[in-house]
C-alpha positions as CSV (number, residue, x, y, z in Angstrom):
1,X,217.2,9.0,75.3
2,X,216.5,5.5,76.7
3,X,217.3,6.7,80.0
4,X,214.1,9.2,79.6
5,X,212.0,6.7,78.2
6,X,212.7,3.9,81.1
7,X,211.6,6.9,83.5
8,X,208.4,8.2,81.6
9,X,207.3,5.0,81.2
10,X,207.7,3.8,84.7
11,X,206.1,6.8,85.8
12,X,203.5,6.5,83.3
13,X,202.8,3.0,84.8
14,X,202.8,4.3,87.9
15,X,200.7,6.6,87.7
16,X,198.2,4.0,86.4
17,X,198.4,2.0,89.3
18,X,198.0,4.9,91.9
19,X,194.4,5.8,89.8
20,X,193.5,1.9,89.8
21,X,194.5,1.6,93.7
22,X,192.4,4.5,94.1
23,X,189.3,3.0,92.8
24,X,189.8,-0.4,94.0
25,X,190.4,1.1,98.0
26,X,189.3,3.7,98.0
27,X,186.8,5.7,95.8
28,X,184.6,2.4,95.4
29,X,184.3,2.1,99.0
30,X,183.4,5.9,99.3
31,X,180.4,5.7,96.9
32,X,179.3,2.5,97.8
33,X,178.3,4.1,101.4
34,X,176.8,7.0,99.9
35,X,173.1,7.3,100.9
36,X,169.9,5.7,98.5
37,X,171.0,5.9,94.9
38,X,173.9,8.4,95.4
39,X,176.4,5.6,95.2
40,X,174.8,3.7,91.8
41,X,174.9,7.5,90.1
42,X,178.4,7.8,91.2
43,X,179.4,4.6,89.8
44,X,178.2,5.3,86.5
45,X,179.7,8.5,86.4
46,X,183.2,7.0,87.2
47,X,182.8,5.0,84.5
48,X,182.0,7.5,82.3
49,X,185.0,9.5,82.9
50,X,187.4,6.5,83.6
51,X,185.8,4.6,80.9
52,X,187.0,7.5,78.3
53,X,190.4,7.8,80.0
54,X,191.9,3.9,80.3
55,X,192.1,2.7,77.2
56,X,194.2,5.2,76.1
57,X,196.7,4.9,79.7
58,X,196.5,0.5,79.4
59,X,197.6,0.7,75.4
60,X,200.0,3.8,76.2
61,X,201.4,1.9,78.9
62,X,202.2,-1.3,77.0
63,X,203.3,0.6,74.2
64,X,205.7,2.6,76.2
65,X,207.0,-1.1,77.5
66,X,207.2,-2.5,74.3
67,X,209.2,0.2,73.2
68,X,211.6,0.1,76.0
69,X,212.0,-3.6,75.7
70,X,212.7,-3.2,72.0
71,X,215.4,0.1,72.3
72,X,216.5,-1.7,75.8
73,X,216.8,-5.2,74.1
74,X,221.1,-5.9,74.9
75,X,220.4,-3.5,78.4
76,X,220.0,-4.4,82.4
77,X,216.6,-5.8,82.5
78,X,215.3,-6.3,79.7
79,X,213.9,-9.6,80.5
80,X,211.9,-7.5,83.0
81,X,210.8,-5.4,81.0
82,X,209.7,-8.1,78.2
83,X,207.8,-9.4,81.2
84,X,206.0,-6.3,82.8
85,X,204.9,-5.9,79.0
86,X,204.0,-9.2,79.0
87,X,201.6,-8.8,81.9
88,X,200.3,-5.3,80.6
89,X,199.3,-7.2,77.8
90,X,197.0,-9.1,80.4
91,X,195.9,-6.2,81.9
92,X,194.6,-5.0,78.6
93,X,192.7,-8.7,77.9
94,X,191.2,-8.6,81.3
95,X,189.9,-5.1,80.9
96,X,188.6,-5.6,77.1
97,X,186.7,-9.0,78.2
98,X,185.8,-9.1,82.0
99,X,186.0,-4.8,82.9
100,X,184.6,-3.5,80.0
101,X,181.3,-5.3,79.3
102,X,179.9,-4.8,82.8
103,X,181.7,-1.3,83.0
104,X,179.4,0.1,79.6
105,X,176.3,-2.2,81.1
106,X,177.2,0.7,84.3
107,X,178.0,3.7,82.8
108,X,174.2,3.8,81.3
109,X,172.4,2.8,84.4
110,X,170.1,5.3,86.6
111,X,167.6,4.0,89.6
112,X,165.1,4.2,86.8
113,X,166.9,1.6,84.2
114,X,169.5,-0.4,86.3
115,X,168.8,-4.0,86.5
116,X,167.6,-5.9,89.5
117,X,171.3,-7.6,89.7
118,X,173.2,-4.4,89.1
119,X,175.0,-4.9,92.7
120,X,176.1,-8.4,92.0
121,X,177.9,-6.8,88.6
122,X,179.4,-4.2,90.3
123,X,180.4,-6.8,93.0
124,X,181.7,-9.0,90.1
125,X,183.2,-5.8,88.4
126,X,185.2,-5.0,91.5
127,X,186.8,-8.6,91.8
128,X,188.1,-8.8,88.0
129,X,189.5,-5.0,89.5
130,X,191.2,-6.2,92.5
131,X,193.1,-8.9,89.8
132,X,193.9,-6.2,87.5
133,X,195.2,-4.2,90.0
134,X,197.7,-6.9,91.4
135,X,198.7,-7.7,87.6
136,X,199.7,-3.8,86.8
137,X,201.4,-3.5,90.5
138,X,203.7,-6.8,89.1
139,X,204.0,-4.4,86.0
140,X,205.4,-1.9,87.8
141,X,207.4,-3.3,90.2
142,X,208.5,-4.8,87.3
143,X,209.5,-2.1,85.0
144,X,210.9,-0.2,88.6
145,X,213.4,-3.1,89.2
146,X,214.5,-3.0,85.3
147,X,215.0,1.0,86.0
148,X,216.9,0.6,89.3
């Protein structure tokens, strides 16, 4: 039963960090040379969707950990584990005070309503990202070396 829950998790976290990498590399950079207000309306949208999804995957994720740590406590890499958690756990703080403000200031804006700084908050939005991102690809290497 542990053995199924190391994998799961890892592959949950995994997961995570393929949709994350995504955004960061490649889906921001896609709407952000879309044409007039294409890319703004796009933005939004993504946070709509993502914005429902994430906090559900980031709190899954580090319960999954926590759980593994705790059934895995006298196993091979533990300590790892304890640790990936323990930077999931970041991931979660980063999101809830950096991501999350400017991401439901976003997911409202049209051309009509968005402010006259709304690139400098998306620009500021992405670099909180691009930290995330390398925090939940520690996780996961993390949680892949405690597996292996």
């Amino acid at each position: 039963m542990l053995n199924a829950l190391e994998v799961f998790t890892t592959v949950v976290v995994g997961v995570m960090v393929g949709v994350e990498f995504s955004v960061a590399f490649i889906m921001n950079r896609i709407l952000n040379a879309l044409p007039e207000d294409s890319g703004q309306l796009g933005h939004a949208h993504g946070g709509r969707i993502l914005g429902a999804l994430m906090p559900f995957w980031y709190i899954g994720s580090l319960v999954l950990s926590a759980v593994w740590a705790v059934a895995g406590w006298h196993h091979h890499g533990a300590g790892l584990v304890v640790i990936a958690a323990g930077l999931l756990i970041v991931s979660v703080v980063m999101s809830i005070l950096l991501l999350v403000p400017i991401n439901n200031r976003n997911k409202t804006w049209t051309p009509d309503n968005r402010p006259a700084d709304w690139k400098q908050q998306l620009r500021r939005w992405d670099r909180y990202h691009y930290v995330r991102v390398a925090v939940i690809i520690a996780a996961f290497t993390l949680l892949a070396t405690a597996l292996a």
